[in-house]
C-alpha positions, 0 to 999 in steps of 0.5 A: 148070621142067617140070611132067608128070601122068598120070591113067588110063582106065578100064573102066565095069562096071556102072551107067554111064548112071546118072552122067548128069543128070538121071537121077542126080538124079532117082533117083540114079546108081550105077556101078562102074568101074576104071582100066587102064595106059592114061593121059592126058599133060600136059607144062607147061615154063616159058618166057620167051617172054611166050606161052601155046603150046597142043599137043594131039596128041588133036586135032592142034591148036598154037595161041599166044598172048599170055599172058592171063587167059582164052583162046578157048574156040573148038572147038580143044583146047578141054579145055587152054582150060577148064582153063587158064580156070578155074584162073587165074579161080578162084584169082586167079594170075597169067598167065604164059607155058607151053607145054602138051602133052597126048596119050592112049593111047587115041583120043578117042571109045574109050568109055574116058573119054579126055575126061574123063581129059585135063580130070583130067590137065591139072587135076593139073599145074596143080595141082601147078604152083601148089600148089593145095590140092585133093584127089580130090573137089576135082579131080573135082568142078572138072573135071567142072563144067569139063567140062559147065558151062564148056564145055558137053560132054555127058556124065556125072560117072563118068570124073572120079572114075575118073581122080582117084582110080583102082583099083575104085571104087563111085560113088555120084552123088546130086542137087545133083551131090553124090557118094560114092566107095566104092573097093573092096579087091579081092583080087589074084587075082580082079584076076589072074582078071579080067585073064586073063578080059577082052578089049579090043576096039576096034571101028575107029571112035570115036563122039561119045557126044554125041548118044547121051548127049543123047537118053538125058537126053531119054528120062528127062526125058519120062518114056520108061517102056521107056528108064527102066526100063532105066536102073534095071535098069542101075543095080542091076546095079552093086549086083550086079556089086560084090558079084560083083567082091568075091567073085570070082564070075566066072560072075555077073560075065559074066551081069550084064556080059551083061545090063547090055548088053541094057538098055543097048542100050534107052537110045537108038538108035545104041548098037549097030549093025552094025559092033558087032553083028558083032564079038559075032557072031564073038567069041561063035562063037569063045567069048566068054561075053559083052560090053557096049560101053564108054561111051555106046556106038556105038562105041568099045571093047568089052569080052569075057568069056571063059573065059581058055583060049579067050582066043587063039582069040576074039583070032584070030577078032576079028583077022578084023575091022577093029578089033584087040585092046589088052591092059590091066592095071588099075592102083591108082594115080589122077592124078598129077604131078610136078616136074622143075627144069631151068633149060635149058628156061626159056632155050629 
């Protein structure tokens, strides 16, 4: 039996910083997100080998092993490792022998959640492997405690609940990790608006957000007046940019995405820098209205406002660069996964 899920990226609109703890717990978090045609993979396949083997092309890492109850958490494909872990530990199955391959659209480090979106993915097959009884909460939740407890990465709560239950979310992070999704029925043609009046852009070079996101919890928890007000300021643009969303308000919908950047920028060092600044320099020369870095920042992909008939002339003074343009769509549709019985591969 082969065993495949998917489970898409996401763009963060407003409010991302304010899922991270302890921010969210001390003040509660609000962000507004939507998934895009970009996705995680996972492939499970049964086998007979009495083997556990591992092939993450995200890290360009094969491992094998012995079919066991807990695998090495040992810096190579570790997100496979913690899932894996966590599932056998959790709900008491038995080990058996599989072998895994994961990849995603995007790089790692894009600012579009592709970590957090490949723990959901992994998640869903085994999910839908063993028939767990878990739902989007449920899913979320385990990969995000897989995520940041288990393993110790850094990050914030957004990008599980993105890619659980996809489309246009209002998430609201509360403390003791307790959180509330709130998806959004918005109209096809702000949807069409949107599509026609964004531009992804990646920038040339993916970041660690690690060190970002850490001296972002570090300004919080010490009480960094200019760093926290910026935060709170952040979070209400996600209150703005729903009702914005909503309305189909796309002239307030660039002003909060224009301002969300200039309070980001003041979370922690490193969230610009010149690679990033020059590619808002000749974006808004050509027209862009405005733009924010998706993710912690630093890097990665970001996303341009424009007015849709200028959309060719930004895409053509963006090409000067060494980044380039990635079209994108958004799509409804949270993980998945499905079963496919081809008793072949069970004699490979």
């Amino acid at each position: 039996m082969i065993i495949r899920s998917k489970a898409p990226l996401r763009l963060g609109l407003a409010g991302g910083g304010s899922d991270v703890s302890p921010y969210s717990d001390m003040y509660g978090g609000l962000v507004l997100n939507a998934t895009i045609n970009l996705y995680a993979y996972c492939t499970i396949e049964e086998t007979l080998d009495g083997l556990i083997s591992i092939h993450s092309y995200d890290s360009a890492c094969e491992q094998v092993f012995p079919v066991a109850a807990e695998l090495p958490v040992d810096g190579h494909a570790d997100l496979i490792k913690g899932v894996y872990n966590r599932v056998v530990r959790d709900f008491c199955l038995s080990p058996r022998s599989f072998r895994i391959t994961t990849y995603n659209d995007a790089p790692a480090g894009s600012g579009l959640g592709t970590s957090s979106t490949m723990v959901v993915c992994i998640l869903k097959a085994f999910v839908e492997w063993f028939s767990l009884p878990m739902g989007d909460y449920e899913i979320a939740r385990l990969a995000y405690e897989i995520e940041r407890k288990d393993l110790g990465l850094s990050g914030g709560k957004q990008d599980q609940y993105a890619a659980a239950f996809g489309g246009f979310n209002f998430i609201e992070f509360l403390p003791d990790d307790r959180v509330i999704v709130n998806p959004l029925k918005v109209k096809r043609w702000i949807t069409d608006e949107l599509e026609a009046s964004l531009l992804l852009y990646f920038t040339g070079k993916s970041r660690s957000s690690a060190r970002i996101i850490d001296e972002q919890r570090k300004n919080t928890s010490s009480g960094q007046a200019e760093a926290i007000q910026a935060m709170h300021k952040i979070k209400q643009s996600a209150i703005d940019m729903k009702a914005a969303v909503l309305k189909g308000d796309m002239h307030e919908f660039a002003a909060i995405l224009g301002s969300s950047w200039e309070n980001k920028k003041k979370m922690a060092s490193g969230i610009t820098n010149e690679n990033i600044q020059r590619a808002f320099d000749v974006a808004e020369a050509a027209g862009a209205k405005a733009g924010k870095v998706s993710g912690a920042g630093g890097g990665g992909f970001i996303i341009f406002f424009v007015d849709p008939v200028d959309k060719k002339r930004v895409e053509e003074a963006l090409k000067t660069l060494d980044g380039f343009v990635l079209p994108f769509l958004f799509t409804d549709g949270g993980a998945h996964g499905w079963k496919i019985y081809d008793t072949d591969t069970i004699n490979k």
